[in-house]
C-alpha positions in Angstrom: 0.0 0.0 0.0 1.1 3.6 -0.7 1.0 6.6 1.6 1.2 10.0 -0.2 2.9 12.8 2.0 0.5 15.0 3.5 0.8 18.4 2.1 3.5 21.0 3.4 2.5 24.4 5.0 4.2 25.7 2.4 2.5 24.3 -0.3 -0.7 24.8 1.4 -0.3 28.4 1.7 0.8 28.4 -2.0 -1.9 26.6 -3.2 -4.8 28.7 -1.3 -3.0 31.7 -2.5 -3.6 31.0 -6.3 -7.5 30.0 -5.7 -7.8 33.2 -3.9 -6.3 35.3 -6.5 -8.7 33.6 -9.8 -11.6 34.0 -7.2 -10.8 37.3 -6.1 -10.1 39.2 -9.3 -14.1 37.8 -10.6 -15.2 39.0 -7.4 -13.7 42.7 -7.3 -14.7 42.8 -10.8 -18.8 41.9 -9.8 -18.3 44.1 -6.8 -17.3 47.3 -8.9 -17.4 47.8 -12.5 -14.2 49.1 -14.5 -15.1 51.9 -16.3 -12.6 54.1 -18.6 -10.5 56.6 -17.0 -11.3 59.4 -18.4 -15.0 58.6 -17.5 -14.3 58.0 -14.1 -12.5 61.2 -13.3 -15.3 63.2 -14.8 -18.3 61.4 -16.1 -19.9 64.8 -16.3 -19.6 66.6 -19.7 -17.2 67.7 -21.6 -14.9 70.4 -20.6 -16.4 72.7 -23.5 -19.9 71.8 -22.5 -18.9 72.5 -18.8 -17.3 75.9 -18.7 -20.5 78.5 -20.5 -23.2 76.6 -22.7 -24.3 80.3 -22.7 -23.8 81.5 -26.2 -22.2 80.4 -29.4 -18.7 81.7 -30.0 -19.8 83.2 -33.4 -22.2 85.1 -31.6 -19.7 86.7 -29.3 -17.0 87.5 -32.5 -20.0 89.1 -34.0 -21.0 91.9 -31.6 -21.1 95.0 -32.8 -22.8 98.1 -31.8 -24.8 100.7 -33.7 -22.8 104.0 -34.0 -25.3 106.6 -35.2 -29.4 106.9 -35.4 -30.4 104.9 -38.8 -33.5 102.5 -40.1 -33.3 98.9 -39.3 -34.6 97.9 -42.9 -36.6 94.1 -44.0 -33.7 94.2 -46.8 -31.8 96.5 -48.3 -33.6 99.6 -49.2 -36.4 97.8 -48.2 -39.3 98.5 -45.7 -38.7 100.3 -42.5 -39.1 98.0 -39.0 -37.1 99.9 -36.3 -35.3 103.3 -36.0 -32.4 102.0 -34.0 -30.7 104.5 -31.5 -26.8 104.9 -31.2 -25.1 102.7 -29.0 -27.9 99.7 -29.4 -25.7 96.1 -29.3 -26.6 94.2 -32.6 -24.8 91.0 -33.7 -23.5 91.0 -37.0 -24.5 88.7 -40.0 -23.2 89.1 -44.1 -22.7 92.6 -46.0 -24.2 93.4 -49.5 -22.6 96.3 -50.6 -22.8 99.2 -48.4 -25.5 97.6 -46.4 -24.9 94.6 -43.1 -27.2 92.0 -42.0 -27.4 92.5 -38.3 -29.7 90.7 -35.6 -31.4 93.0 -32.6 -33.1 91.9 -29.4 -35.3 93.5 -26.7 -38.2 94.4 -24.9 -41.7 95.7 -25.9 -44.9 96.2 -23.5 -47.3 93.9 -24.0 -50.3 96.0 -24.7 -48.8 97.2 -27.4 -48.1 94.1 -29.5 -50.4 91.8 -31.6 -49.9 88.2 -32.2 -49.7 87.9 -35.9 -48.2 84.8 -37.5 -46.6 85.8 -40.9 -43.5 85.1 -42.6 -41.9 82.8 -40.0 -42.6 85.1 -36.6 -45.3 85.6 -34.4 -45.8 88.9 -33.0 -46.5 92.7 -34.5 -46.4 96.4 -33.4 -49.9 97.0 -32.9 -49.7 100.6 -32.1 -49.9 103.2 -35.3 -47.6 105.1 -34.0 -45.1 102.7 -32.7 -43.7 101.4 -29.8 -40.0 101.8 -28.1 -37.8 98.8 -28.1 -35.9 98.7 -24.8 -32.7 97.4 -23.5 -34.7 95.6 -20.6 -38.5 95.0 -19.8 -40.1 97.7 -17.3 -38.8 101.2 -19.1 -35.0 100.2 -19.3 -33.0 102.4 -22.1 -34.3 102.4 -25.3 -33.2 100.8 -28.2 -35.4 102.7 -30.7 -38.6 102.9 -32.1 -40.4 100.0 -33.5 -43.1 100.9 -36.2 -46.1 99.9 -36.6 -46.8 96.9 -38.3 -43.1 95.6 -38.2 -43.0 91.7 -37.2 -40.4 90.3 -34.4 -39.7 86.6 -33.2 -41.2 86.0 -29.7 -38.1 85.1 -27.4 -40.4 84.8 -24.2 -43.0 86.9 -22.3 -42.6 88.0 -18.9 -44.9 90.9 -16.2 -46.5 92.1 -19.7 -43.6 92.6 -21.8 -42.3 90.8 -24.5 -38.8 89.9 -25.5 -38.0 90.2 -29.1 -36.0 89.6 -31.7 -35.4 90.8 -35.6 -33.1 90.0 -38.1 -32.6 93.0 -40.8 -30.5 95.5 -42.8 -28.8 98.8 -41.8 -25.8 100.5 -43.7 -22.4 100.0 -43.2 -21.0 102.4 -42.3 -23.1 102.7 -39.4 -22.0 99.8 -37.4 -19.1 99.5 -35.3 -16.6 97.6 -32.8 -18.8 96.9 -29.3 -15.6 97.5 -27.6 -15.2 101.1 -29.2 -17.4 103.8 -27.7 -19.4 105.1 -29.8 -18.3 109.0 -30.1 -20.3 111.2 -27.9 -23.2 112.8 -29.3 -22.8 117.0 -29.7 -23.3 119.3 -26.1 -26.8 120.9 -25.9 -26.4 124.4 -26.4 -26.6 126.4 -23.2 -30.2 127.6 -21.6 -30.7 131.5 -22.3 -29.4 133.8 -19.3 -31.9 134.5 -17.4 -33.2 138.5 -17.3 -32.2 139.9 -13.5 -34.6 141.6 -11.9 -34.5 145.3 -11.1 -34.1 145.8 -7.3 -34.6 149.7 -7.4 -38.4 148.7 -8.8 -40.5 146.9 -6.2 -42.4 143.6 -8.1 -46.3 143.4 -7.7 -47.7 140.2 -7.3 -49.8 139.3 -9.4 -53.3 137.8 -7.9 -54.0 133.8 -8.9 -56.3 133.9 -11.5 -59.6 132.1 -10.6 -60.1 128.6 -12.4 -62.9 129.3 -15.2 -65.4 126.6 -16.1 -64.2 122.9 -17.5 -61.0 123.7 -16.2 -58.9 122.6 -13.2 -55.9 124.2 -11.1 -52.7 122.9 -12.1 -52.0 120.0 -9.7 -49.3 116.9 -9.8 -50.8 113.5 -10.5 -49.4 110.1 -11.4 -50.7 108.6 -14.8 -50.5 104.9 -14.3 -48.5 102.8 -16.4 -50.0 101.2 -19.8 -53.1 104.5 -20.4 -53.4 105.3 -23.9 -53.1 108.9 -24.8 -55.5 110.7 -27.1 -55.2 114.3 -29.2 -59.5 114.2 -28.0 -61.6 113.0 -25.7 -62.6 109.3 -27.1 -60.5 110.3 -29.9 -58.0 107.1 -31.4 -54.9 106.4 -29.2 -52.0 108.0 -29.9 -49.4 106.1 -28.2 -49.4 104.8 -24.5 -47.6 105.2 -21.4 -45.2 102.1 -20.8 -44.1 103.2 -16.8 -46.3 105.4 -14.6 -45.7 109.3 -14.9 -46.1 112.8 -12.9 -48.4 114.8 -14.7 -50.3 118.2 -14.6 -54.0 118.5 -15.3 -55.3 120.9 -17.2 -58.7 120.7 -17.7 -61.6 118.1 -16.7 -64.3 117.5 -19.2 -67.0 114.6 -19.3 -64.5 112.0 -17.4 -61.7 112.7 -19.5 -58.8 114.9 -17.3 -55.8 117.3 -19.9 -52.8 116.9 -19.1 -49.6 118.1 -19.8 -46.3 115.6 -19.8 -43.1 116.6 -20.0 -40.5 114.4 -21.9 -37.2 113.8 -24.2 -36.9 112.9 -27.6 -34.2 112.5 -29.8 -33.3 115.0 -32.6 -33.7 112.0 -35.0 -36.8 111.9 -34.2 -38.0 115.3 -34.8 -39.1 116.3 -38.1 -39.9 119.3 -40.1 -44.0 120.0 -40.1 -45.4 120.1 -43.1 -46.2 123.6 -45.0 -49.4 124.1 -46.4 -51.5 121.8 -43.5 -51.5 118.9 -46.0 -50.5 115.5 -44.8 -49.8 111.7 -45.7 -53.0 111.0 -43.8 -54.6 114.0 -44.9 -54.2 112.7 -48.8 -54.8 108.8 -47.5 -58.4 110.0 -46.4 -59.3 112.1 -49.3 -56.9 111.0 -52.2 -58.4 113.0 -54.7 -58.7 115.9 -53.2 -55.1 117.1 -53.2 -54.0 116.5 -56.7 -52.6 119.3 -58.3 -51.4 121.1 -55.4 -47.7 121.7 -54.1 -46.1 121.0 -51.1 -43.2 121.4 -49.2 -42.0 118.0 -47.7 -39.1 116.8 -45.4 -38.8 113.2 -47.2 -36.0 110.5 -46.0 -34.3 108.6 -49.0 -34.5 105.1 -49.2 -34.1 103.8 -52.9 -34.1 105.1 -56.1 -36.2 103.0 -58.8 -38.0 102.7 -62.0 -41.6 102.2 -62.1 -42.7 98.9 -63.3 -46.3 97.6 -64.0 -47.7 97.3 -60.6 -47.5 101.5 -60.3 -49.5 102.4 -63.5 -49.7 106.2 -62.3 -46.2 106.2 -62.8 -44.8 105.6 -66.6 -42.8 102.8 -67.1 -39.4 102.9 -66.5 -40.0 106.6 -64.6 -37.7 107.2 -62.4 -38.6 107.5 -58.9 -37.4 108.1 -54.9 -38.7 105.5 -52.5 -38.9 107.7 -49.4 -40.3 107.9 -46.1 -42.6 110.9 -44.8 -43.2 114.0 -44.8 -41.5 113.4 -42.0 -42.1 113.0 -38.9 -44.7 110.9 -40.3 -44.0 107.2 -41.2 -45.7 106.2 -44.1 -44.0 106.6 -47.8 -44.2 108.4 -50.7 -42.9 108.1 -54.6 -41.1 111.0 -55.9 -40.7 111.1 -59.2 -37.8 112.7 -60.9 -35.4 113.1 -64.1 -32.7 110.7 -64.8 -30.7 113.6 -64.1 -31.9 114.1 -60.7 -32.3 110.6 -60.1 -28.6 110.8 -60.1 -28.3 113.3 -58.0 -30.5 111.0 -55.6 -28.5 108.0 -56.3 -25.4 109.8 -54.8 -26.7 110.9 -51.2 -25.5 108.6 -47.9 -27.9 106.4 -46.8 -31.3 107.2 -45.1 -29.9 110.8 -46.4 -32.9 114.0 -45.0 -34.1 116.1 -48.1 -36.3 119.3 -47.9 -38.3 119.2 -51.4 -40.8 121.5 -53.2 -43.2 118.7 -55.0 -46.4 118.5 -56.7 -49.2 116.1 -55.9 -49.6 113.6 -58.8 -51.1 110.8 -57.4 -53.1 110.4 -53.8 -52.9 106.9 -54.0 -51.3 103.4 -56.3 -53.6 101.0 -57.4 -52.5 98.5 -54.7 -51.6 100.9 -52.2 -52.2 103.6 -49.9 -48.8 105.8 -51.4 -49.0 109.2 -52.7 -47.1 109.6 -56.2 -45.4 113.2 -56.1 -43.6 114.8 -58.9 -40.2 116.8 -57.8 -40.1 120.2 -58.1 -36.5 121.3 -56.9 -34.4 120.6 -53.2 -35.1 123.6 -50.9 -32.3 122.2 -48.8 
């Protein structure tokens, strides 16, 4: 009979050690997963991803900022949507020729938007005569002036204003580097010194007038924010009030109080009255009425064309300015002129300001609500 050896400590030990490595490396493997290094140390996101998903880099190369008061066009030498103040941020797109594709954002009060889906965006300026566009909602600075009619991209609605944006057209030459100030605009000219008094003569007081029927002694009120303001009692709105205001009443009549707001305006803004009392909407209401007669206009240039066959009051191939006014009104005109001064035309700046002498040809197209004008001479 045989008799193995019974098995050594040492080979015992060596033996248990082996099992317990092949059974220990399955285990540790059950227990906890490998995963790949680099998903271990941050299984998060990627470091790009991590450090601002705010806005594309394109976006921020792109930044540029409006350098003078111009028109914030559909296209080029196309349809005006905004007048865009001086220092508004835009972000630029392509150029085509002297004009740039540029995209602006802000804030409009609710009351005075539409919904109105058209064209690939979903909101309108409801108000005829416009609404400001501001930097933030609640009366922050304004952008500019968004006409009425002009259609914007809903961003998001928030306390009953809405966040906008457009994509458009303005010239050139009138953007510039966001990191470059824009120049400062000219110092007002200084207040008129005021007459002194004579000391030698005593002043007499003069007693407060009594207040005479319908009317109401001055006093301070607040108008609240989002009343519409009319020329008339029950007369249409003119614009509306986007913050609350001090006023002064004037006068009280049938539940309607006068009052007198004080405010500021830019000098873009302000235009030349028309002579003679006639207006755009004086010739839209009565188009025939006005034919023959001469006006003087302040007109802003925005093309010059030839007449085609949708404008049949015009001969074809006529030349003609595409302009806006008489300003400050908003609506446009045709202006027809020689070849010779369609030249002259051709060769002002941009958005150029022109005081003309015109007749009335024309109170109206066949397909729309435009004047047709022949040119007379510059009085500028």
């Amino acid at each position: 009979m045989h008799l193995t050896r019974p098995a050594t400590p040492f080979r015992l030990f060596l033996v248990l050690g082996i099992l317990s490595g092949r059974v220990a490396a399955p285990l540790a493997a059950q227990s906890n997963p490998a995963k790949p290094a680099a998903a271990q140390s941050n299984p998060a996101k990627p470091a790009a991803a991590q450090s601002n998903p705010a806005k594309p880099a394109g976006a921020q190369a792109n930044r540029r900022v409006i350098t003078t008061d111009t028109e914030f066009l559909k296209e080029p030498g196309g349809t005006g949507l905004v007048r865009l103040g001086r220092t508004t941020p835009v972000i630029a797109g392509t150029t085509k020729g002297t004009w740039t594709e540029v995209t602006v954002e802000g804030w409009i009060i609710g009351n005075a938007m539409r919904d109105d889906k058209r064209d690939g965006f979903d909101v309108a300026v409801n108000l005829a005569v416009g609404s400001p566009l501001r930097a933030v909602m609640g009366g922050g600075a304004t952008l500019g002036l968004a006409r009425a009619g002009a259609l914007f991209n809903r961003v998001e609605v928030k306390s009953g204003w809405v966040h906008v944006r457009r994509t458009g057209w303005v010239p050139k030459s009138a953007v510039g580097n966001a990191d470059k100030p824009a120049p400062p605009p000219p110092p007002p000219p200084p207040p008129p010194a005021a007459a002194k008094p004579d000391a030698s003569k005593p002043t007499a007081s003069k007693p407060e007038a009594a207040p005479t029927a319908g009317t109401a002694n001055a006093s301070g009120v607040t108008v609240a924010a989002g009343t519409s303001l009319t020329a008339q009692p029950n007369g249409p709105p003119i614009g509306s009030l986007e913050t609350p205001v001090h006023a002064e009443v004037l006068e009280h009549r049938a539940g309607w109080s006068r009052v007198r707001i004080e405010s500021w305006v830019r000098d873009a803004a302000i235009g030349v009255a028309s002579s003679g009392g006639i207006t755009a909407a004086d010739i839209r209401a009565e188009p025939d009425k006005f034919v023959g007669q001469t006006v003087d206009w302040s007109l802003q240039v925005i093309a010059v064309q030839k007449a085609d066959e949708l404008r049949p009051e015009l001969p074809l191939g006529q030349p003609y300015v595409l302009a806006r006014g008489p300003l400050p009104e908003t609506g446009f005109v045709y202006l027809t002129v020689s070849a010779d001064d369609a030249e002259k035309f051709r060769v002002l700046p941009p958005l150029a300001r022109v005081q003309v002498r015109a007749t009335i040809r024309a109170g109206k197209t066949r397909f729309l609500p435009t004047p047709v004008l022949t040119f007379v001479r510059r009085l500028d």
